[in-house]
N, C-alpha and C positions, 0 to 999 in steps of 0.2 A: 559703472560704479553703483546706477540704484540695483542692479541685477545681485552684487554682492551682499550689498545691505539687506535687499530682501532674501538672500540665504542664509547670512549669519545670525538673522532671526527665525527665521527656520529650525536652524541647527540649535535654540535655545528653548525651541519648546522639547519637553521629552516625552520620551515614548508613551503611548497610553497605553497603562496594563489590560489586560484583561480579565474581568472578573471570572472567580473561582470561587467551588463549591472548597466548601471547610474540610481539610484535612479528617478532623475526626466526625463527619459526616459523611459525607462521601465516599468513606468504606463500607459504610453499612449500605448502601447503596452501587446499583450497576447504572447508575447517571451518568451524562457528559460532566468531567470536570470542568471544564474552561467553559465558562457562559457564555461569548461572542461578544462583539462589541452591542450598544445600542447605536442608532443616526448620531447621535450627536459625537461619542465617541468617536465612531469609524471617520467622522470630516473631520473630528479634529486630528485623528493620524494620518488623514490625506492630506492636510495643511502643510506637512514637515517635509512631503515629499519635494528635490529641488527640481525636478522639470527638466532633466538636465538633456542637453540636444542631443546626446547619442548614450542613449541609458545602458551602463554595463548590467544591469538588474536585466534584462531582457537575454542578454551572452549568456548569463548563470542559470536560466531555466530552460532546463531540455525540452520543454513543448513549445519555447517562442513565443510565450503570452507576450502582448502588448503593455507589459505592466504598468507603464509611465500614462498611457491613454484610458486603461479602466480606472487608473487611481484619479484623473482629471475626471472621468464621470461622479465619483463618488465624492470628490470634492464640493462639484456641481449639484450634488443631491440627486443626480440621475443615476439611479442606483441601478435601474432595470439595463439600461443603457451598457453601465459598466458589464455586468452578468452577461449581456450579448457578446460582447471586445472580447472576455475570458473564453468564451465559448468557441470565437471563431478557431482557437488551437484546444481548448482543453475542454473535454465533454464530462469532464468528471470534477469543478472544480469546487464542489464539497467536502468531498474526499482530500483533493489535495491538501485546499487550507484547513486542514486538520491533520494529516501522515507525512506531510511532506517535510522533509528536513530542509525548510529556507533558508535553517543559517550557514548550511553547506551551501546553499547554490544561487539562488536568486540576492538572498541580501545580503550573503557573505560581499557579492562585488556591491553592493550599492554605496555610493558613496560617500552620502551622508553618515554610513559607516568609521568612514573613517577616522572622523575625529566626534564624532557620538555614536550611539547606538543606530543602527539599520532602520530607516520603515519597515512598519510591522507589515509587507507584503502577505504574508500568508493571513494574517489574519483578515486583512482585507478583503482577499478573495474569500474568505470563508463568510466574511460579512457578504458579500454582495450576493453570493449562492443561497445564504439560508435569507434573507431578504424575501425570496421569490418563494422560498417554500411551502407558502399558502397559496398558492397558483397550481391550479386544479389542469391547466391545459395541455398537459404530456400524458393524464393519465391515462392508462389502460387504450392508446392509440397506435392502431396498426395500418397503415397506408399499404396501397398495393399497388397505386401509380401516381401519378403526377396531378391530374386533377383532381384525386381525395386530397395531395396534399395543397391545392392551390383553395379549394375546397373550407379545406382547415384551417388554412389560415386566414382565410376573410371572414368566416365564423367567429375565429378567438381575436382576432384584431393582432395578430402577430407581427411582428418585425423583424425577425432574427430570419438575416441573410440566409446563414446555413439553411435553415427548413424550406427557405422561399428556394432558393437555388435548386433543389433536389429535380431530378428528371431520371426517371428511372430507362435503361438499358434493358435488362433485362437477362444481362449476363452474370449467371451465380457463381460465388466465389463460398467458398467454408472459410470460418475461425474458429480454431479448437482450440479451450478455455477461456470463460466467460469474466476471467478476471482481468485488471488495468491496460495489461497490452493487449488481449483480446477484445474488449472492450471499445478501446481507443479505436484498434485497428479496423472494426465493425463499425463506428459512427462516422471516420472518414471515408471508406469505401461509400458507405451507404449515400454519403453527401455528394460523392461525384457518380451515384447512380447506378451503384451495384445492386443486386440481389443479393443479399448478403444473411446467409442462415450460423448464426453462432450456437453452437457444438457444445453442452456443458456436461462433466458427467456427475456433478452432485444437483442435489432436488434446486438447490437455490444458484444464481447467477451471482457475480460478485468475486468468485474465487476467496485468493486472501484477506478481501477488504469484508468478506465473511464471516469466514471461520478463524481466519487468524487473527484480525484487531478485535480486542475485545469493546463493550458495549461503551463504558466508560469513555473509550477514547475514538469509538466511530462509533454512532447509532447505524442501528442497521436502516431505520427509514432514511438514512441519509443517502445511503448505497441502494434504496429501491426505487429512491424517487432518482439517482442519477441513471440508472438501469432502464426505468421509465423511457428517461431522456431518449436514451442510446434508440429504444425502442421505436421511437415515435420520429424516429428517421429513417423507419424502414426496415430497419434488421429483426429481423425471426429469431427468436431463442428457443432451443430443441435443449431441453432436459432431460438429466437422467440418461444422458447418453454416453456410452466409452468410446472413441476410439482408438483402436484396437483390440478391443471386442464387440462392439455393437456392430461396425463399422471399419474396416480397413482404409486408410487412403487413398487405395486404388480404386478403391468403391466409391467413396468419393467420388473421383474422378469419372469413374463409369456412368452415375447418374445426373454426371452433365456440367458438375464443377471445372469450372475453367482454370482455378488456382487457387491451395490450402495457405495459410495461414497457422501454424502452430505456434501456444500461446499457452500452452500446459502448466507454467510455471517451474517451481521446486517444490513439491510436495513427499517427498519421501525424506523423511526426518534421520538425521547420525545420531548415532549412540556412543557410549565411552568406550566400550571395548574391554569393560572392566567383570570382573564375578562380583554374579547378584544384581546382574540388568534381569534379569527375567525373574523378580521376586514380584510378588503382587504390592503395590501401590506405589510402582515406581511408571511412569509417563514418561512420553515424549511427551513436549510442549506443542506438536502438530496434532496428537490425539487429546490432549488437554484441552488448549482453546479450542479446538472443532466441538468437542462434546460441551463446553460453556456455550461458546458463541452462534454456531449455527444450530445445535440441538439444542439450545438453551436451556442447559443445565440450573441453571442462574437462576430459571423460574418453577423449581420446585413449588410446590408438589403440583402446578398448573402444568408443565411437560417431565415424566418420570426419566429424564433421561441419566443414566446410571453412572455416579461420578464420587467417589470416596472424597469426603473432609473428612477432616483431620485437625488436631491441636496446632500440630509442628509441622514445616511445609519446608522440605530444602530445594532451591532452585538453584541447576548448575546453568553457569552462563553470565554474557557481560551485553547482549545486545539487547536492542528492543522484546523481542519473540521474550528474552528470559524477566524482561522490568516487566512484562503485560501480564508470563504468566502470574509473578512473586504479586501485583498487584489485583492478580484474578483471584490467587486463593486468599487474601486478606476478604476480598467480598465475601468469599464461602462461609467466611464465619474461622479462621484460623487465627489460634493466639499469638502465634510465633510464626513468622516467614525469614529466612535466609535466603538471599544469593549467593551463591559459592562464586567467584571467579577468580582464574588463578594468574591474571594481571592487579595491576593497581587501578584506581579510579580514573585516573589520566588516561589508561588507553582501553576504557570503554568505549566499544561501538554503540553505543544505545546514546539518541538525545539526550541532550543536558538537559531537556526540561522533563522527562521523561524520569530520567534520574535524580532530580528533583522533586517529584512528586512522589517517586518510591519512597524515598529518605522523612517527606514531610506526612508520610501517612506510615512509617514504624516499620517498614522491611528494613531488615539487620545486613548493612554488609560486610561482608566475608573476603575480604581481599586476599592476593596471594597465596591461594589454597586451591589447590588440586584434589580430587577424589583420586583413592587407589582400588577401594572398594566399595560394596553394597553390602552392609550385612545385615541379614534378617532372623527369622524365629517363628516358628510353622510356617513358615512361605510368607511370611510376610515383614516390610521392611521396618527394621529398628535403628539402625545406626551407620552411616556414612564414615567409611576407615579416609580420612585426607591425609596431606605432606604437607608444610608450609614452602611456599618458593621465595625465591628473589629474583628481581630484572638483571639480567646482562644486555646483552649485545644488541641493539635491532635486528629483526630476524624481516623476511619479502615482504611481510605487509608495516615495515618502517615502525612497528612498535618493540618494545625490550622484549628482546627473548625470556618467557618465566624457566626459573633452572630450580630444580627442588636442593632443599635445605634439609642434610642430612640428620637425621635421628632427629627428626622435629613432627612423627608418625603422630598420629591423634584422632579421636572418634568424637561424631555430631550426632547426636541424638534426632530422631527426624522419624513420622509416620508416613510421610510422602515423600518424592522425589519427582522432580521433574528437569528432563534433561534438555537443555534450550542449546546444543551447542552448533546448530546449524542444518539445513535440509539441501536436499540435492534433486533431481529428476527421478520420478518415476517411468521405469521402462517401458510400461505398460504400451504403450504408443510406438513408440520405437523400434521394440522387437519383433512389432510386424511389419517393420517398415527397414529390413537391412537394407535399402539403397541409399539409407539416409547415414552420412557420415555422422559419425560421433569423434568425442575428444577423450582422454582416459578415465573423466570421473565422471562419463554417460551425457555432457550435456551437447548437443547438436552445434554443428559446425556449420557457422556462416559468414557469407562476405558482410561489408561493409553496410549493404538494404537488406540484408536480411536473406540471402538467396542462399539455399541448401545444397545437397551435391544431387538432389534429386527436381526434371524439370518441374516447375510448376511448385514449389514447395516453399515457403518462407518460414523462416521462425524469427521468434526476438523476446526479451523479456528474462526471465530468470531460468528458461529452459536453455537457451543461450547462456549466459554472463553469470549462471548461479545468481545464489538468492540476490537481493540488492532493494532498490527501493522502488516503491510504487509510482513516481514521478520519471525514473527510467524505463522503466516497463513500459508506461503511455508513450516518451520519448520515441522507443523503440517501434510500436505501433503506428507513429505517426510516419516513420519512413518505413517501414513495408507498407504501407498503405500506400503510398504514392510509387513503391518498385513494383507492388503487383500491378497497380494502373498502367504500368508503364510497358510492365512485361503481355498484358492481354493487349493494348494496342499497337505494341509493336511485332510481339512472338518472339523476341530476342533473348535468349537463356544466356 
């Protein structure tokens, strides 16, 4: 009975928000919107949490965080404490409590859901990660065996299992792309004592949490201080490297790799298929945010990297990739931003708070409308030919099929274009590697850990499963990590 009393007060304190930069500031700016909690906040949202003996919030997070145990630390005001618990499954979890869609996974099942709002798990982890972020002891640290790192840590006064556990092997394994599931997959390996050199072929590590989120909603020092991290367990980052041009697989293997890991992502952007894709100031949203985000465009005239603004910005798309771009070019300096999508608001793929924030900073949306065409004037774009649709039927992904609304043709005025309507696998890798089975829209074919049809070969992450989220992608990394362990000590393909 006191067990219930004390959850039914629980359930009456509410959610603590989190402070936010102002709508009509915060465009003029490439700042983090959401400000974190402060200490006092963040215990006061670990107060609501119920303790509960077998936490479903744990089921709903594909990396297994302990989330019921780091939220007792931060209740406790052991904040450091907490940061460790998150760590022992998630080495990124900066990143996460800020890209991660919670309310699909973790606090969708939590139970004080049910008859209130969730704890704000993500935010908490994000609290407990940026806590540490004046903590100078991962930087620029590369270990080469066991006693630097036994070394290091009686130097920095360390605690964190993971690091103290490391015992290097000696046995190299590769991971190609240095983004969430290569990432992941290279800080657990490295924990149970591989050699582990991660493969990246643009100048920066990081992948999508790069080039694709833009600054607003990941700082990039947040992705170099968890990069650091990953580092400072051991694993080698090799830049600027392709394979499948620098390097073949089997070259890999020749220079003594015991087992690949691919972790390539989706980076080869879809187009509409429509006349007048190839007008000048029409983008994909994969070359858009790249040229903002890793080329930082954003910091004109300090980096010249070459990026048209414009008045009027139409952006095709309903997911995240299309809310970052509509709300990248509002940064640019653009008077007018559209989203085009040709569902209704109900079956956008992009976070609610996400789309929430486009709406409270002035992007226009555009429901129920399809592009038919691009039409431009000396090569360059002047106006978007759309249909109006309507919802029928659910079509495979359980949303209304859009069906165009006849003689309802119409033109959008627009100097930009940017086409956010999904990305797939780049070949590049692949096509030197025919032993490696594919599926028909190019992405690699795996079992259940990740095992390819070629020996020695894993993949996981969006080169697998298409694009998806950055919290699956780790997901995925945390079990190839433990099937290649399993496949070098035993030899079992």
């Amino acid at each position: 009975m006191q067990n219930e009393h004390l959850n039914s007060k629980k359930e009456k304190i509410p959610r603590t928000k989190i402070s936010e930069q102002k709508p009509e500031e915060r465009i003029k700016n490439f700042n983090e919107v959401e400000l974190g909690y402060t200490e006092e906040e963040a215990v006061r949202e670990s107060m609501r949490c119920l303790m509960c003996k077998k936490p479903k919030c744990i089921e709903g997070c594909p990396v297994n965080i302990d989330i019921k145990s780091f939220i007792a630390y931060i209740k406790n005001k052991e904040f450091e404490k907490a940061l460790e618990k998150i760590r022992e499954k998630n080495a990124l979890p900066g990143v996460c409590g800020r890209v991660c869609p919670q309310e699909d996974q973790c606090e969708k099942t939590c139970i004080l859901g049910i008859k209130d709002q969730p704890v704000a798990i993500g935010k908490l982890e994000r609290f407990a990660a940026d806590y540490e972020k004046n903590k100078n002891y991962v930087k620029n640290y590369k270990p080469n065996n066991s006693d630097e790192v036994n070394n290091f840590i009686k130097a920095n006064k360390i605690t964190n299992s993971n690091i103290e556990s490391i015992r290097f092997n000696n046995i190299k394994v590769a991971v190609i792309g240095a983004g969430p599931a290569g990432l992941t997959c290279s800080g657990e390996l490295a924990k149970m004592g591989y050699k582990v050199t991660l493969f990246e072929a643009l100048h920066s590590p990081g992948g999508v949490l790069v080039y694709g989120i833009p600054e607003f909603r990941l700082p990039k020092k947040i992705v170099n201080d968890e990069v650091e991290y990953v580092k400072s367990l051991g694993v080698e980052i090799k830049l600027n490297t392709i394979i499948g041009k620098t390097f073949t697989i089997d070259e890999l293997f020749s220079k003594g790799y015991k087992s690949v890991f691919i972790a390539t992502g989706a980076g080869l952007p879809y187009f509409l298929g429509i006349k007048g894709e190839n007008l000048n100031g029409v983008y994909s949203a994969n070359e858009y945010l790249t040229r903002v985000n890793l080329m930082k465009a954003y910091l004109f005239p300090e980096w010249d990297t070459p990026i048209k603004k414009a008045d009027i910005v139409s952006v095709i798309g309903g997911g995240n990739v299309a809310l970052d771009s509509a709300r990248t070019a509002l940064r640019l300096g653009a008077k007018k931003v559209k989203l085009i999508y040709r569902r209704s608001e109900a079956e956008m793929p992009g976070r609610i708070e996400e789309i929430k924030h486009a709406k409270e900073e002035g992007v226009e949306m555009v429901y129920l409308t399809n592009p038919l065409e691009i039409i431009g004037e000396n090569g360059w774009v002047k106006k978007i030919k759309c249909i109006r649709m309507q919802l029928g039927e659910p079509d495979e992904s359980g949303r209304r099929r859009p069906l165009p609304i006849t003689n309802s043709e119409h033109e959008i005025d627009t100097d930009i274009i940017v086409i956010a309507i999904g990305q797939g696998p780049n070949p590049v890798l692949t096509q030197t590697s025919p032993d490696i089975m594919l599926n028909k829209k190019g992405n690699i074919v795996t079992d259940a850990v990740g095992k390819t049809s070629k020996k020695g070969v894993f993949a996981g992450g969006d080169i697998v499963t298409g694009a998806a989220t950055v919290i699956l992608a780790m997901g995925a990394g945390k079990i190839v990590a433990n099937a290649i362990d399993e496949y070098i000590k035993t030899g079992i393909w």
